[in-house]
Structures are given as C-alpha cells and as structure tokens.
C-alpha positions as CSV (number, residue, x, y, z in Angstrom):
1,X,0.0,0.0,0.0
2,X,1.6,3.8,-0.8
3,X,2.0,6.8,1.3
4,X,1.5,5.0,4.5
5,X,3.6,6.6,7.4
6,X,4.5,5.1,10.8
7,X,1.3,6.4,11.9
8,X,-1.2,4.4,10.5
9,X,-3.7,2.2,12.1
10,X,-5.4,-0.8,11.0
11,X,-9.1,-1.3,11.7
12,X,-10.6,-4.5,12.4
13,X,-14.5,-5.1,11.8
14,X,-15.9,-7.7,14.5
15,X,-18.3,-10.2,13.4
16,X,-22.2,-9.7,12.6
17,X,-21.2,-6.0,11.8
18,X,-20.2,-4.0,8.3
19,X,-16.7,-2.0,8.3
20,X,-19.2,1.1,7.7
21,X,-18.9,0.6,11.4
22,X,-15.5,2.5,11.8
23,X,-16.6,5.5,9.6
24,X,-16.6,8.4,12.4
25,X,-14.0,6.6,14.4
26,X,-11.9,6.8,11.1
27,X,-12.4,10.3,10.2
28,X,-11.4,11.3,14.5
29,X,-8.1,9.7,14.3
30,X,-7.5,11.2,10.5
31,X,-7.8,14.9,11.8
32,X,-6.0,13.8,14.8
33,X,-2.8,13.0,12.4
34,X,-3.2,9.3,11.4
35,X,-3.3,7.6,8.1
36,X,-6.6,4.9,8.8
37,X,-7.1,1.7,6.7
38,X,-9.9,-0.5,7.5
39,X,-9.9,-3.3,5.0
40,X,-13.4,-5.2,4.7
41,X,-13.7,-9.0,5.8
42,X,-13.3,-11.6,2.9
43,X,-16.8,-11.3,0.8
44,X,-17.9,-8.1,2.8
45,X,-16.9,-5.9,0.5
46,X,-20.1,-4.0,-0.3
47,X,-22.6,-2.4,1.7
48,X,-24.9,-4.4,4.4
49,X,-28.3,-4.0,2.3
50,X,-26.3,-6.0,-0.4
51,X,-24.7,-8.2,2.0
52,X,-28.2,-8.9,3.3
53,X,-29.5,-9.4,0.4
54,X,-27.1,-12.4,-0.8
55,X,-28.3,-14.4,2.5
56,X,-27.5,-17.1,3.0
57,X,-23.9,-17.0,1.3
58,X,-22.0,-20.3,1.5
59,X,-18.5,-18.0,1.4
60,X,-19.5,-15.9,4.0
61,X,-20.8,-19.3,5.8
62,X,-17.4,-20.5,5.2
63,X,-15.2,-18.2,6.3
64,X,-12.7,-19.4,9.6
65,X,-11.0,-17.6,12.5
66,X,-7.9,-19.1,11.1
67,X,-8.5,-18.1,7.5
68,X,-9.2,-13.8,8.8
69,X,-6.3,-13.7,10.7
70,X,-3.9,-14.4,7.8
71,X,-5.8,-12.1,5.8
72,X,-5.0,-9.6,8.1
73,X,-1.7,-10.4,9.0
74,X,-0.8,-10.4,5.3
75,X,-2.2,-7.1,5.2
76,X,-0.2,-5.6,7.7
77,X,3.1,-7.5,6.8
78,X,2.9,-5.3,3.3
79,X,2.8,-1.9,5.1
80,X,5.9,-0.5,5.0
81,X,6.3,0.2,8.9
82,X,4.3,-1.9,11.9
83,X,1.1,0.0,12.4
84,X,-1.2,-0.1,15.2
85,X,-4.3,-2.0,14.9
86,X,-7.1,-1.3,16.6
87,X,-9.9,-4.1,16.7
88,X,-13.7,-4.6,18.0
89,X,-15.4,-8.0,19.0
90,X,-13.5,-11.0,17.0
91,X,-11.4,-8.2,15.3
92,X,-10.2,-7.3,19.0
93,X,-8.9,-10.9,19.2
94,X,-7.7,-10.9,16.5
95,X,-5.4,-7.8,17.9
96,X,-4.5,-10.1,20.4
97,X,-3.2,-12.9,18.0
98,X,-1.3,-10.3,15.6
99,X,0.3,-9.7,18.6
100,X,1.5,-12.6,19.6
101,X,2.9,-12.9,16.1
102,X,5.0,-9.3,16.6
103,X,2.8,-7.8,13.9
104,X,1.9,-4.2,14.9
105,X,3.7,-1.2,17.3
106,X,0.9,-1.2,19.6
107,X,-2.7,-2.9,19.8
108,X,-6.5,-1.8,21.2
109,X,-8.8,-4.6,21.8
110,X,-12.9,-2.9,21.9
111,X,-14.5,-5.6,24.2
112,X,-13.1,-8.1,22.7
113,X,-14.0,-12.2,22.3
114,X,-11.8,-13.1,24.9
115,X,-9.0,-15.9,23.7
116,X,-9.3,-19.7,24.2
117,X,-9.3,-21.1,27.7
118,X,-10.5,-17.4,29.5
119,X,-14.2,-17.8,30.1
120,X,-17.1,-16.7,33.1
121,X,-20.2,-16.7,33.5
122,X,-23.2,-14.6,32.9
123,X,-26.7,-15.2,31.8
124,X,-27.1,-12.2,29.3
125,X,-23.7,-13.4,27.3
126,X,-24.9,-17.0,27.1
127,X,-28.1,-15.4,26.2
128,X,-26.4,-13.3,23.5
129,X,-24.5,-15.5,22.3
130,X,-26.4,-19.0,21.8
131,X,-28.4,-18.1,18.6
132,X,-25.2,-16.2,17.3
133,X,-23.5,-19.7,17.8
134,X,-25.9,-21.3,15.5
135,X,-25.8,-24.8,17.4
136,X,-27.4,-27.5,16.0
137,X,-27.9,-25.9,12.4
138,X,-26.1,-26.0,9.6
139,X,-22.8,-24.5,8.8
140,X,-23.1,-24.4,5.3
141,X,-25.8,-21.4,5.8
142,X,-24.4,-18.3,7.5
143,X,-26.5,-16.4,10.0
144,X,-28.4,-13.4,9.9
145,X,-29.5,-12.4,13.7
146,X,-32.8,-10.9,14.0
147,X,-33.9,-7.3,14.9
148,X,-34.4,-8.7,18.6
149,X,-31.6,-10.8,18.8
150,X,-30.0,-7.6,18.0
151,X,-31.6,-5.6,20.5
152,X,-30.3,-7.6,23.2
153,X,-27.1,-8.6,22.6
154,X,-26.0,-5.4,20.6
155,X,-27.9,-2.7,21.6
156,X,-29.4,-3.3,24.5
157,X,-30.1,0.1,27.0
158,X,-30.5,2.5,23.3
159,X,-33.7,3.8,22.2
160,X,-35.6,1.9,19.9
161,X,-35.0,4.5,17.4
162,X,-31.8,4.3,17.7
163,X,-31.3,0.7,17.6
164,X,-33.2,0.0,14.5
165,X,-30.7,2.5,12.8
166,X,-27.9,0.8,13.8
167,X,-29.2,-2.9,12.5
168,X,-30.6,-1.8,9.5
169,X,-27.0,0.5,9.0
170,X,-24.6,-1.8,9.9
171,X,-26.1,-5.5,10.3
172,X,-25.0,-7.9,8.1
173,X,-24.8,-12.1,7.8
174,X,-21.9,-14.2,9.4
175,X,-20.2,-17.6,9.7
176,X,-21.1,-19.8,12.6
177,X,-17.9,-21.0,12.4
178,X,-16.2,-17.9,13.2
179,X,-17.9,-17.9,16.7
180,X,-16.8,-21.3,17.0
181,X,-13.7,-21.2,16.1
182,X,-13.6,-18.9,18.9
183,X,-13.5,-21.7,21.4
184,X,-10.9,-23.4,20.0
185,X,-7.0,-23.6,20.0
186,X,-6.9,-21.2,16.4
187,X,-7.7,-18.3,19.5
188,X,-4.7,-19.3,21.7
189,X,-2.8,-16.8,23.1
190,X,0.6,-17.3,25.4
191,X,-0.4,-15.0,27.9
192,X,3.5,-15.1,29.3
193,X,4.7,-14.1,25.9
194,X,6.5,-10.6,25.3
195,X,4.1,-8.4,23.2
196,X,3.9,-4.7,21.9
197,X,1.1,-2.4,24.7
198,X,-1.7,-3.5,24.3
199,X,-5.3,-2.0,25.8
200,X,-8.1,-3.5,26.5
201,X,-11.5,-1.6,27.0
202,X,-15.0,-3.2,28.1
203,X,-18.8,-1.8,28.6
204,X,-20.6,-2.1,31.6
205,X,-23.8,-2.9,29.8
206,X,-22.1,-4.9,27.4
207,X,-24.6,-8.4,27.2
208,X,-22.4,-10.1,24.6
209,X,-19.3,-9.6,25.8
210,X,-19.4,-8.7,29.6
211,X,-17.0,-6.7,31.3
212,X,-16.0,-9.2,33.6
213,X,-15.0,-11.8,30.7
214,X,-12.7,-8.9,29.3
215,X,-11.3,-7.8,32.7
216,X,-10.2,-12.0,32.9
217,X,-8.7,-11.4,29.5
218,X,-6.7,-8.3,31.1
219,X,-5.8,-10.4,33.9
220,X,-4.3,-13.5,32.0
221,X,-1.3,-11.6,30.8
222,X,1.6,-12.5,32.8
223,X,4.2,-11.3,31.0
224,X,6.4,-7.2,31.5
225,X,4.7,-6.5,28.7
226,X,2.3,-3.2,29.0
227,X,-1.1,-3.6,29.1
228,X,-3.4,-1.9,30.3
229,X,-7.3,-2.1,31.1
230,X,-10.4,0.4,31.0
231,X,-14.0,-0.1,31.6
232,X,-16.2,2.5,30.3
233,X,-19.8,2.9,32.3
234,X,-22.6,2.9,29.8
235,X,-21.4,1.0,27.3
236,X,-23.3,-1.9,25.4
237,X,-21.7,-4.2,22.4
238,X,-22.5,-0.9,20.1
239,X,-19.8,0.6,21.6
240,X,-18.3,2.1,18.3
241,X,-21.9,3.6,17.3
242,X,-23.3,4.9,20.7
243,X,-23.4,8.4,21.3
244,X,-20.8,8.2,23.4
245,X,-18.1,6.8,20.8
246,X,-15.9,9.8,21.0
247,X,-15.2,9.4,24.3
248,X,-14.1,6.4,23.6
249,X,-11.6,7.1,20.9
250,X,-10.4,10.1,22.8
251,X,-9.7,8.1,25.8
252,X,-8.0,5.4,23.1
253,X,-6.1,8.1,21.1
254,X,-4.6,9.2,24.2
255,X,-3.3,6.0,25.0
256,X,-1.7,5.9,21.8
257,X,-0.1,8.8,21.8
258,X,1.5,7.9,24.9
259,X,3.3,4.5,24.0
C-alpha cells in the first residue's frame, strides 16, 4: 500500500457487523494525524443492504477464524512500517493474535471475544450468544441475527430508534464458524509471551461480551509487557456507534499517543 507513514492504524470489523462501522472513528483519528485503513472482511466488501440481500452466502458461511487472521496479517506484513491495529469484538482478538505474532507497534482490543481457555459466566452473554453460535444448524448457511436478537445482545439500554438504525446501517450475515472457532486452539494466546502495549476496553452494559469476561482477558497476561485495562460505564456491544463513541476514541487516542 503507498504513502503510509508510521502512523497508520489498521481497523478490524468484528463479526455480525459492516466496516461502515468505523466511519466516524476513522475520520477522528484522520484529523488527529493518522493515516486509517480498514480493510473489509473476505466477501464483505459491499454495503450491508447488499450483503443482506445475498443471505444465506456459502462464502460468508465459510469463512474461519484461522483463514481472517492471515488475511490480516498479510495485510499488515505489506505496510511498509508496523502500524497499530485497533480491533472490535472478533477483530479485538484478533489484535491479540497479531500480537503474539509481533505484527503491529501497539494494539487496542474494543470488548473483545476473549481468547481460548478465558471464560465466566453470565446469563445475558450466554443469552447473546447462543443463537449467534448457531448450534445445531447448519454451517453451510451463514446467520443473519434478527432485529431482537440484535436488541439484546448489541444494543441493549438505546432507544428503539436508535437501535433499528444501527441494525438496518450496519447489520450484516456471518459464519457460525467464526464464533466457533472462537473456542478453539486457532484463538490461543501465550499470555506469558513478550508483546507490543496492548489495551483492552470493556462496557458495563455490554450483554455479549461482559465486562467481567474482558477484565479476565486483562488479567491472563503475565508477562512485563504493558497492558493496560479500561471499563467504560454505559457501554453496550455498540460501543463504536453509541453516542458516546468519541469518548471512547479520545480516551484510546490518548493511550496511543502515549506508547
């Protein structure tokens, strides 16, 4: 990729979401001196209307935890200098695998799916996340959540309103294998392993990935390695659409510039 300068940061989409997503977050850390790339998942690379639309798509139903991280990590290897990568759901594990693999300067991980083996328990998350998991139906069909389904494990706390923007804006179909894979040794991470600083942020009212299962994620790290942990009050799994999303990137944007 041309003209990209040391500070650059790569944008990871989470799951069940379009990269539409990091629009305003884009265009904050663009007037705040960065050069922002935020490359689409594999066969997401069109609005979520049309990505609706082609429901149920057998590549999107395809697609593996394994399979995205390369595709990142082969995107960031061709940058010219490490950038920092800022990620959201499954893109904020993936942070935390890219990582591991010495692939970036620095890494933010937005309530992130928290890595193999670091679990807890809450009612709302296995609410959330059951029907996302798409036990006991086929793979070979990806899923499409519904407007309720979205309501609680996305938006959960926002006006009505508001929420029915948001799915009909930015929700789009997804692999049940992806959330899968999730569970499985492709989302190891060596918690005692040197790695550049790395933040990790959670939302109180966050139903689908709960504080608490981020704040264990925090915790697992063992190694001298910064890393550092912030819980925002008021924040659901929307985090990077609420109202309050500058905050958010402010308080991030700091952090940056300070490591």
């Amino acid at each position: 990729m041309k003209n990209t300068s040391p500070k650059t940061i790569v944008f990871i989409t989470g799951a069940f979401v379009a990269s539409t997503c990091w629009d305003e977050w884009t265009s904050f850390f663009e007037n705040n001196g960065y050069q922002c790339i935020v490359p689409p998942w594999p066969n997401k690379d069109a609005p979520a209307d049309v990505l609706r639309r082609r429901y149920p798509d057998p590549e999107v139903a395809a697609m593996r935890l394994s399979t995205l991280t390369e595709y990142f990590a082969n995107i960031i290897t061709r940058l010219p200098d490490k950038p920092i990568i800022i990620g959201h759901s499954m893109g904020g594990l993936i942070v935390q695998l890219l990582l591991q693999r010495d692939l970036a300067k620095a890494g933010v991980a937005i309530h992130p799916v928290a890595p193999q083996g670091v679990i807890t328990f809450s009612f709302s998350m296995l609410r959330a996340v059951w029907g996302l998991l798409g036990f006991f139906t086929s793979v070979k069909k990806s899923f499409m959540m519904s407007f309720d389904q979205w309501k609680f494990a996305f938006t959960n706390g926002m006006p009505e309103k508001l929420q029915k923007e948001g799915y009909e804006r930015y929700a789009i179909p997804e692999s049940k294998l992806i959330s899968r894979d999730g569970l499985t040794s492709v989302a190891h991470v060596d918690f005692k392993k040197v790695h550049a600083p790395l933040l990790i942020t959670s939302g109180s009212d966050d139903h689908l990935v709960p504080a608490k299962l981020n704040y264990a994620n925090y915790k697992k790290y063992k190694s001298l390695s910064k890393t550092d942990y912030k819980e925002f009050k008021g924040r659901n799994h929307f985090v990077l659409g609420q109202p309050t999303w500058k905050e958010d990137a402010t308080y991030i944007l700091n952090w940056i510039n300070g490591n």
